[in-house]
C-alpha positions as CSV (number, residue, x, y, z in Angstrom):
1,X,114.2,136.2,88.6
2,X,116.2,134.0,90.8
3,X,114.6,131.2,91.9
4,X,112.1,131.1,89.2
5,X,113.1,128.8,85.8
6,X,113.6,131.1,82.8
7,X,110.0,129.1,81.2
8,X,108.1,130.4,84.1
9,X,108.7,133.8,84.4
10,X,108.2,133.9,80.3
11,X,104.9,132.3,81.5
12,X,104.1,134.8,84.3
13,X,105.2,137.9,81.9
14,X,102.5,136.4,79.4
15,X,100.2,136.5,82.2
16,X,101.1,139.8,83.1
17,X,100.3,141.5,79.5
18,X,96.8,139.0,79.1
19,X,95.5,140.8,82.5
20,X,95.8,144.3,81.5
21,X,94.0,143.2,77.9
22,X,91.1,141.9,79.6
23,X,91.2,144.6,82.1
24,X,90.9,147.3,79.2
25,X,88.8,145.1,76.8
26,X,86.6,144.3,79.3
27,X,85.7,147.6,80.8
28,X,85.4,149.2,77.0
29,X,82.1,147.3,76.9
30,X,81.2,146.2,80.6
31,X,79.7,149.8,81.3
32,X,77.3,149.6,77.9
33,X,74.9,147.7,79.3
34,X,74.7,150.2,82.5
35,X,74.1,153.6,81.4
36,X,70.6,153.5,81.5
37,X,71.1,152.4,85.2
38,X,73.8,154.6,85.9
39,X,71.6,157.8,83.9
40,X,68.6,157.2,86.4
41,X,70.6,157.0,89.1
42,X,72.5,160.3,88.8
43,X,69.1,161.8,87.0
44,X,70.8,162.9,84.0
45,X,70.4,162.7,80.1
46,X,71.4,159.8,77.8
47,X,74.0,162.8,76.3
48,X,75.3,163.7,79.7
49,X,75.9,160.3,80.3
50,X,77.3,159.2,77.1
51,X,80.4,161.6,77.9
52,X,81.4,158.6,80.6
53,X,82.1,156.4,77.2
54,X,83.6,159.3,75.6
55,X,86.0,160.1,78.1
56,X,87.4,156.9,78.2
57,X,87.5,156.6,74.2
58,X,89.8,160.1,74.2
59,X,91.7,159.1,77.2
60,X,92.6,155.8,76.1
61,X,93.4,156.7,72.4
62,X,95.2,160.1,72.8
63,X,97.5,159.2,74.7
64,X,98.9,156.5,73.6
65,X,101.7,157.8,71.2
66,X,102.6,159.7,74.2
67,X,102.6,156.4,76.5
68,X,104.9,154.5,73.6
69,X,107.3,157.0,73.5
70,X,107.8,157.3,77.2
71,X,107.7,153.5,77.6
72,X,110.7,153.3,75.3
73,X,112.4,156.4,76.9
74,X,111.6,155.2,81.1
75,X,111.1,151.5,80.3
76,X,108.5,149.7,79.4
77,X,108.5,148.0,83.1
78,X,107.5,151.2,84.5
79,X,104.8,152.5,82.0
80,X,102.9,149.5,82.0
81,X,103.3,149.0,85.9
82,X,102.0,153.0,86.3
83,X,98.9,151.8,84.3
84,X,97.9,149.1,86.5
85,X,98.4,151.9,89.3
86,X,96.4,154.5,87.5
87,X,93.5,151.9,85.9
88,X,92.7,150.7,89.3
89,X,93.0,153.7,91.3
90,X,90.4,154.8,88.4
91,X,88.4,151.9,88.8
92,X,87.9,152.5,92.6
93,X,87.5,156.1,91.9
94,X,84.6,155.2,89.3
95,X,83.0,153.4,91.9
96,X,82.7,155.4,94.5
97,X,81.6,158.1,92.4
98,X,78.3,159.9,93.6
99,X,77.6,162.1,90.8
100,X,78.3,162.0,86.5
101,X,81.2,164.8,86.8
102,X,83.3,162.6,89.4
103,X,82.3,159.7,87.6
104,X,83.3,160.9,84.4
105,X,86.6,162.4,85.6
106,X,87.6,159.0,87.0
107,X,86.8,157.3,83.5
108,X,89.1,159.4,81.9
109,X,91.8,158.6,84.3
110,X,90.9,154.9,83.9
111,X,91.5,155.5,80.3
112,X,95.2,156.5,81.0
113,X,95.7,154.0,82.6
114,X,94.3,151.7,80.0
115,X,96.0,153.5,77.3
116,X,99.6,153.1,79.1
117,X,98.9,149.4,79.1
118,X,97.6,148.7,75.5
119,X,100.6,151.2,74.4
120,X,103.2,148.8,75.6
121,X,101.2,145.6,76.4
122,X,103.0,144.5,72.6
123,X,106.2,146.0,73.4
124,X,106.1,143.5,77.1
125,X,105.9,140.3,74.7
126,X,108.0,142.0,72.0
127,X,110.6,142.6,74.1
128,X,111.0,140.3,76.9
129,X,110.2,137.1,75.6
130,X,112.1,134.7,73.2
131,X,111.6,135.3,69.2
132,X,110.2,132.3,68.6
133,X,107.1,132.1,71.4
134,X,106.2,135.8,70.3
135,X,103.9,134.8,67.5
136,X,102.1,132.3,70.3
137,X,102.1,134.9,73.2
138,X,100.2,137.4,70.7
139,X,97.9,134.7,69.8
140,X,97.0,134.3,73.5
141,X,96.9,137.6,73.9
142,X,94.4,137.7,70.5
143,X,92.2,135.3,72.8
144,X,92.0,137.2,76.0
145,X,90.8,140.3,74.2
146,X,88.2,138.4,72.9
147,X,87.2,137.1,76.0
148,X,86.8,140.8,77.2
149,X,84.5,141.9,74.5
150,X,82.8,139.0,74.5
151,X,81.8,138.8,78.4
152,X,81.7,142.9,78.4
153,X,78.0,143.5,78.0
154,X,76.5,140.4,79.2
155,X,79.0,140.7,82.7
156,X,77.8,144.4,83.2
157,X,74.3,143.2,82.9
158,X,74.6,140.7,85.6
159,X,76.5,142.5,87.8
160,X,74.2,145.8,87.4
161,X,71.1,143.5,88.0
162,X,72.4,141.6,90.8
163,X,74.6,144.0,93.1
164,X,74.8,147.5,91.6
165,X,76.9,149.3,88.7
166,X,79.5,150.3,91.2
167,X,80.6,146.8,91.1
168,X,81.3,147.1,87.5
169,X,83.9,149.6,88.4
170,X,84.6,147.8,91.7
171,X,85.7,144.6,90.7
172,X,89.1,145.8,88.5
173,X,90.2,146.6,91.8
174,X,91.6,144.0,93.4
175,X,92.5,142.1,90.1
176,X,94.1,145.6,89.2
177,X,96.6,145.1,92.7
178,X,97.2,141.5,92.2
179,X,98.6,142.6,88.1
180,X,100.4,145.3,89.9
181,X,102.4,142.7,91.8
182,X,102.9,140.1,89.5
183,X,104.0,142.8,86.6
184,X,106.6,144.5,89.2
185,X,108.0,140.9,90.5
186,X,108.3,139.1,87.2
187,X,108.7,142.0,84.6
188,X,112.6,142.3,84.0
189,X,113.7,146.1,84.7
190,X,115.5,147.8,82.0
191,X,118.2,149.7,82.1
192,X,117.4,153.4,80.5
193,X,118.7,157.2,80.8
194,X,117.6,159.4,83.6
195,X,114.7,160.9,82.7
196,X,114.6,164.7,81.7
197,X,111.7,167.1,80.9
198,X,114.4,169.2,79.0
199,X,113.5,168.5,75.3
200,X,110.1,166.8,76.4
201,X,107.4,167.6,73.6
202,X,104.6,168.8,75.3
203,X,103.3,171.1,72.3
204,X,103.7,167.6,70.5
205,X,101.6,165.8,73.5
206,X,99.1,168.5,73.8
207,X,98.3,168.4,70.0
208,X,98.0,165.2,69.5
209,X,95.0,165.0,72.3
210,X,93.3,167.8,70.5
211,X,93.4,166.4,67.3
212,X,92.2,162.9,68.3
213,X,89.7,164.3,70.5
214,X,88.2,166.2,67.4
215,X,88.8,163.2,64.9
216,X,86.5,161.3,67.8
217,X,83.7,164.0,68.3
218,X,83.9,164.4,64.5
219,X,82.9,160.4,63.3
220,X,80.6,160.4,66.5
221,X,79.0,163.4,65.2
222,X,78.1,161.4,61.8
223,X,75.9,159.3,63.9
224,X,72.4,158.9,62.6
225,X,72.4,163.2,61.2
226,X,73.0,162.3,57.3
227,X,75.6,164.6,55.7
228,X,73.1,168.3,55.9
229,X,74.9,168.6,59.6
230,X,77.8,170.9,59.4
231,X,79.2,169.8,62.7
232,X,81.3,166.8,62.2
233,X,82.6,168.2,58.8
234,X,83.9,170.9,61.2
235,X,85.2,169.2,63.2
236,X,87.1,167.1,61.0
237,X,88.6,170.8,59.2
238,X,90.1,171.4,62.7
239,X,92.0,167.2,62.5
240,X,93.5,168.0,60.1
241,X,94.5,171.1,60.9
242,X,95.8,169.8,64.1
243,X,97.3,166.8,62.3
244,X,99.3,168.7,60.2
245,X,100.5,171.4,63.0
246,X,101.1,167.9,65.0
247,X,103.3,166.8,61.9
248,X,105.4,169.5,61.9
249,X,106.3,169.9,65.4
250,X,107.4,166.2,65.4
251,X,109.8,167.0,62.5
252,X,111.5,169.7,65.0
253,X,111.0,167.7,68.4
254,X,114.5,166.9,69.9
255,X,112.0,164.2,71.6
256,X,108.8,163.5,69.3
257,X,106.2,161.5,70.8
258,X,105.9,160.1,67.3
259,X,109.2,159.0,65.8
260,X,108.2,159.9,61.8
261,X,110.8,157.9,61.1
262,X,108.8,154.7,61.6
263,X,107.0,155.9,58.5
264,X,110.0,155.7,56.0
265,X,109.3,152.1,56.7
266,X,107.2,150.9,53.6
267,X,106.6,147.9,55.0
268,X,105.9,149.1,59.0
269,X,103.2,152.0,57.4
270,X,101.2,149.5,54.9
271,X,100.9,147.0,57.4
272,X,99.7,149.4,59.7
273,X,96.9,150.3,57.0
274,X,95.9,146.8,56.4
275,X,95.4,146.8,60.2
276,X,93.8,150.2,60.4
277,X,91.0,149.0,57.3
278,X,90.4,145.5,58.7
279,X,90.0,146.8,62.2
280,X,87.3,149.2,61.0
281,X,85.3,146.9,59.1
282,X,85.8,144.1,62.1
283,X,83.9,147.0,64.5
284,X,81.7,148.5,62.0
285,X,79.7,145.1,61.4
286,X,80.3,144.4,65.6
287,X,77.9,147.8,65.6
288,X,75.4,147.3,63.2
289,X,75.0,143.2,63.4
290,X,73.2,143.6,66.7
291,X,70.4,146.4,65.3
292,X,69.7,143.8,62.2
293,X,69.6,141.1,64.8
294,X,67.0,142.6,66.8
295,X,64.5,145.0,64.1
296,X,64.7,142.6,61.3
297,X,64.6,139.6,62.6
298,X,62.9,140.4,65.9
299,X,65.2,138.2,68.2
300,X,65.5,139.2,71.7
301,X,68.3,140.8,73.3
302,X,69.3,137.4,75.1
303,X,69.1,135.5,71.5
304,X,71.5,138.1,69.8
305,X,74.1,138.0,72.7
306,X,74.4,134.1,72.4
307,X,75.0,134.5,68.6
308,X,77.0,137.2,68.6
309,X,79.5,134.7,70.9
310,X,79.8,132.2,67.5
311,X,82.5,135.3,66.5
312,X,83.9,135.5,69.6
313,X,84.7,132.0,70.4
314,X,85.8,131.2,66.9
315,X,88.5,133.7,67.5
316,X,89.3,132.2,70.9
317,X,89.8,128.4,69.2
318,X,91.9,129.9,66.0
319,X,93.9,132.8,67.3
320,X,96.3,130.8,69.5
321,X,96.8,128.4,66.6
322,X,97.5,131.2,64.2
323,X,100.1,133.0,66.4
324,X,102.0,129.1,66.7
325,X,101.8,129.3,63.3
326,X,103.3,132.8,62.3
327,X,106.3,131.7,64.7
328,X,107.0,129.1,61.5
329,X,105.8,130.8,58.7
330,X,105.8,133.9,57.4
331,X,102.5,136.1,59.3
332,X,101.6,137.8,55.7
333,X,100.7,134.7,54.6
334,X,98.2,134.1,57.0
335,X,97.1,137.4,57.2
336,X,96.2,137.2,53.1
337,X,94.4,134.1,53.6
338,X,91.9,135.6,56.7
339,X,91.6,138.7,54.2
340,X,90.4,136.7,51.6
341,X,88.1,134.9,54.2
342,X,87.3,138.5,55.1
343,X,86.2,139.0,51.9
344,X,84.2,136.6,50.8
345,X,82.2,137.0,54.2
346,X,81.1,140.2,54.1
347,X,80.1,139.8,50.4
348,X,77.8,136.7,51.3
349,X,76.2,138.4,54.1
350,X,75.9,141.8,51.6
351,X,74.0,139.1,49.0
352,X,71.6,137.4,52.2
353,X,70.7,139.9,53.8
354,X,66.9,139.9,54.1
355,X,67.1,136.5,52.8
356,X,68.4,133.5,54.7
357,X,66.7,134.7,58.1
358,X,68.6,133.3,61.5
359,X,71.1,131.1,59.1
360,X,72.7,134.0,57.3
361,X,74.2,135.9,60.5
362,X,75.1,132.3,61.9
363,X,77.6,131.7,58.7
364,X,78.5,135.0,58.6
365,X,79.8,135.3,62.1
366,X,81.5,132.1,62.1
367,X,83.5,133.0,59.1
368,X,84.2,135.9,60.7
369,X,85.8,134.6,63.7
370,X,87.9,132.4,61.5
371,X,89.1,136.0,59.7
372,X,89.5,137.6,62.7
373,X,91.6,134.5,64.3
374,X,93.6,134.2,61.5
375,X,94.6,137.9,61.1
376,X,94.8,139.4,64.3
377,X,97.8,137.6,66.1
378,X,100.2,137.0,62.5
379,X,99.0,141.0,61.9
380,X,99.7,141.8,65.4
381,X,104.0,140.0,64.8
382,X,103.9,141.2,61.7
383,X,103.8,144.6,63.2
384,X,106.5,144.0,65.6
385,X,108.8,142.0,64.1
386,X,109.3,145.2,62.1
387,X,110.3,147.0,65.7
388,X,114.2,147.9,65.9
389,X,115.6,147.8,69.4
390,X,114.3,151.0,71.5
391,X,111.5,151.7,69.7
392,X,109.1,148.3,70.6
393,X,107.1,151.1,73.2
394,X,106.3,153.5,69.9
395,X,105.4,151.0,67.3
396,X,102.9,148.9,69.8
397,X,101.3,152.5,71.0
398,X,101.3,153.3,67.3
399,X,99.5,150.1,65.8
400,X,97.2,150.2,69.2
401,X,96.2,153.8,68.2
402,X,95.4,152.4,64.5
403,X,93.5,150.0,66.0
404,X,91.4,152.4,68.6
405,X,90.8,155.0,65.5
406,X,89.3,152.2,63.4
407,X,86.9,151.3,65.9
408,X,85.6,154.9,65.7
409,X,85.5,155.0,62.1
410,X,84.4,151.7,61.5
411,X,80.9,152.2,63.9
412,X,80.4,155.4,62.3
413,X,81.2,154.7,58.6
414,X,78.6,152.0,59.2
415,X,76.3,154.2,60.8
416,X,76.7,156.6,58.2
417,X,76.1,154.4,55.0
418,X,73.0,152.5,56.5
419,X,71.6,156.2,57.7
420,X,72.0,157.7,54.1
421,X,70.4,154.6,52.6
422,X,67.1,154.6,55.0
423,X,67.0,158.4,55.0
424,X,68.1,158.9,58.4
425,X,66.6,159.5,61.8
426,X,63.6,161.4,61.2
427,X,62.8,158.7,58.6
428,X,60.4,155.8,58.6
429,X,62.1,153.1,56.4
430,X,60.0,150.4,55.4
431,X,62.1,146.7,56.2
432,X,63.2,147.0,52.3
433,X,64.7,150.0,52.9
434,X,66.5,148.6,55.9
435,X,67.9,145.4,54.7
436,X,69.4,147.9,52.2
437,X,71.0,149.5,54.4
438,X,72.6,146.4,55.9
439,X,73.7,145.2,52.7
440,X,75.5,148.4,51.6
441,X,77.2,149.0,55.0
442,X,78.5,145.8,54.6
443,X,79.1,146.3,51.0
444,X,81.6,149.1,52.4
445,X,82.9,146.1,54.5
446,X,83.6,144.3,51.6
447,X,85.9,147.2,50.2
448,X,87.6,147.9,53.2
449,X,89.0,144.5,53.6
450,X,90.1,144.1,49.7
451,X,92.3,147.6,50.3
452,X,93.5,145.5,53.4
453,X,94.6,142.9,51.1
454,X,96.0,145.1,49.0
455,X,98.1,147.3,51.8
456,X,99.1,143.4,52.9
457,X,100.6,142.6,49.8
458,X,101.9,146.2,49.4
459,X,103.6,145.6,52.8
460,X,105.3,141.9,51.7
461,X,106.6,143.1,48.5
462,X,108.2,146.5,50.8
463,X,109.7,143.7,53.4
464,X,111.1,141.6,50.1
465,X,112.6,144.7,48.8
466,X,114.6,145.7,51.9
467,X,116.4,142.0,52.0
């Protein structure tokens, strides 16, 4: 760093982490909008082509205990460096693809990528920059992943429309070799033990892909089949089968990919939980909000983008004041006042729905982003202040893979509620029977976030305990 004042290279190191969280928040939702496009292209079905989502989802959440552990064993520098390499060289890959199998084999290698960033991207601001700016860095960092789900679908969309759904892939690449240089010129190297597959836990590695591959396949098989379809219930046998085989080989791994350890941590495991609930009821109404949007109130798709931004940009204003603030206050404070936000939120909308027309979303979603801004970047320090020296790479891959798990079962716990209610897909539910189904997803909503709460408080009384 010679040359370079101390501030700056904090600076650069921030900007480092924020690229590769808009780089993987981005791409989660910039390909939506394309499928159809990318479907007629290749002439295949919507299921054929939904595996290119898919095999990103596994890709990116599987692996990321795995990613953690070998960030904190290699060095963090090096893992998050390899998943620029890997995310781009995916990227490119994606779009040069000309047919679905290449294209979704270079998704799931732009999901490794992805996941060895969002594994350590925490650990990088954790670990390399001073105690008292980490609360702030996570709050930027809470902003720039808003900023990629919230230009996802509509950047797709104009990019697909006015060059081709290549570019979609296209453009990560050179933004992917400019974070390569930064990250490898400004990123302090750490100093770490030569690396030995001796002791390595592959069985570990290789079960832990299974199982969240079939915990994935399992909530995505809930999707609009109602609860006569045996599949997902399956499915879900064989997670927790592999879970608990998983488990036990940790126990016995010289080298787990998961230290259980992290778990004898009251504190650590109920914050995770808070996140783990709040996340899923954060994704579950980012699902469903759009379908009420559009069938019940009959706004166009252009309408519904625009106000599903009053979310997005909420969180953009608040999050980088909350993180300031958790630097001088204690984060579970702020995360029990967004919870109770939460709260209240999703029972108003669960009491409107129907009702209030345009207005009701509106308030909804702007209380929403003040929840989500509040929680996020205090939850996110919470987290990691909680991190002992060596093991910053585990505990961000760990709370990351909370995070990506909640987005699965928080879209299909939705799905499933609002299904049951209207009597599923081969049903024809009258627009009563619908804005029932709305209010008892979010109802569900509602629940998750008071357990939150409780797992919050759970966690602060744990922390006060340990002093």
């Amino acid at each position: 760093m010679t040359g370079i004042s101390t501030k700056k290279s904090h600076t650069l190191i921030l900007v480092s982490a924020s690229l590769a969280m808009l780089m993987v928040k981005l791409d989660a939702f910039i390909v939506n909008i394309s499928l159809p496009t990318i479907a007629q292209n290749f002439g295949c079905s919507r299921d054929i082509v939904s595996m290119v989502l898919l095999a990103y989802l596994v890709a990116s959440t599987a692996t990321l205990l795995l990613f953690g552990m070998l960030g904190d064993r290699l060095g963090l520098k090096k893992i998050f460096i390899s998943g620029f390499i890997l995310f781009t060289i995916g990227s490119l890959f994606c779009g040069m693809s000309t047919n679905i199998v290449l294209l979704i084999i270079s998704r799931f290698i732009q999901g490794l990528g992805g996941s060895m960033l969002v594994a350590n991207c925490l650990a990088i601001i954790g670990q390399f920059l001073p105690h008292d700016k980490i609360g702030s860095a996570y709050g930027v960092l809470t902003t720039i992943s808003s900023i990629g789900v919230s230009l996802g679908a509509p950047l797709g969309g104009f990019i697909t429309y006015y060059a081709s759904w290549h570019w979609v892939f296209l453009i990560n690449v050179p933004i992917g070799i400019f974070a390569i240089w930064l990250s490898a010129k400004y990123i302090p190297s750490e100093k770490k033990e030569k690396f030995s597959f001796k002791g390595f836990d592959f069985t570990g590695a290789l079960l832990a892909l299974f199982a969240f591959t079939f915990l994935i396949f399992a909530f995505n098989s809930f999707d609009n089949r109602g609860l006569e379809v045996i599949m997902p219930y399956a499915a879900l046998v064989i997670t927790a089968l592999l879970f608990y085989f998983f488990i036990s080989r940790e126990k016995k791994a010289i080298h787990p990919i998961l230290d259980l350890n992290l778990f004898s941590m009251k504190a650590l495991t109920f914050a995770l939980i808070a996140s783990l609930l709040a996340s899923s009821a954060n994704f579950g109404y980012a699902y469903l909000m759009p379908f009420y949007l559009e069938k019940e109130l009959g706004l166009t798709s252009n309408v519904v983008g625009m106000l599903l931004l009053i979310s997005s940009l909420v969180v953009m204003v608040l999050a980088p004041f909350a993180g300031k603030m958790s630097d001088k206050i204690k984060p579970v404070r702020i995360c029990t006042a967004a919870l109770i936000v939460g709260v209240l939120d999703y029972v108003f909308f669960s009491s409107v729905a129907g009702m209030l027309q345009i207005w009701g979303p509106v308030i909804f979603l702007f209380f929403s982003g003040i929840f989500l801004g509040l929680f996020l970047s205090p939850n996110n320090k919470m987290i990691m202040d909680m991190a002992t020296d060596g093991k910053q790479g585990i505990v961000s891959a760990t709370s990351n893979t909370f995070t990506s798990v909640a987005a699965v079962i928080g879209v299909s716990v939705f799905q499933m509620i609002f299904s049951l209610t209207t009597g599923g897909d081969n049903a024809h539910p009258s627009l009563l029977q619908n804005v029932a189904g709305v209010r008892n997803a979010f109802i569900c909503g509602a629940v998750l976030l008071v357990f939150a709460l409780i797992f919050t408080r759970f966690s602060r009384n744990a922390q006060a305990r340990r002093k």
